[in-house]
Phi, psi and omega in degrees: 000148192239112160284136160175168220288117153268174141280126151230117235229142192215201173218153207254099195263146162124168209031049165100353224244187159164134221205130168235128255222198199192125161218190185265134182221127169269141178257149196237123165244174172232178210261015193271334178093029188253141188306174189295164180221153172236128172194195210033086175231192209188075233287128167258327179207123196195159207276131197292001190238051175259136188292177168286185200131169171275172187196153176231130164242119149261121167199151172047044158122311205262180184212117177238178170228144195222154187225119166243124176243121178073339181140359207243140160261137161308137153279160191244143167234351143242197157104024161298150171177167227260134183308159187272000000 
């Protein structure tokens, strides 16, 4: 198995809003040809006036939730699942 820190640039839905961003992801591939696992991520750029909240980023397939608090995005460490 192969680890590593990506850019993944996606689009970021909730509190009415939407937007699209960029965050840090770690990517897991395995030598098997099975598509990418994705966890640890963490929204780095994005339009600076989304109130705080939940949030959903859709990219490359997958959906994580992301939280912004006090002005900060959280890093998130689970709640990837394969987009519908």
């Amino acid at each position: 198995m192969m680890r590593a820190v990506v850019l993944v640039r996606g689009t970021l839905r909730g509190m009415g809003r939407e937007s699209e961003c960029e965050m840090l992801a770690m990517r897991e591939t395995g030598a098997d040809g099975e598509p990418p696992v994705f966890s640890l991520s963490s929204v780095i750029t994005v339009a600076p006036d989304l109130p705080d909240g939940e949030y959903t980023v859709e990219f490359e397939g997958q959906t994580v939730r992301a939280k912004r608090e006090g002005g900060l995005w959280l890093p998130q460490e689970h709640g990837f699942a394969k987009a519908a």
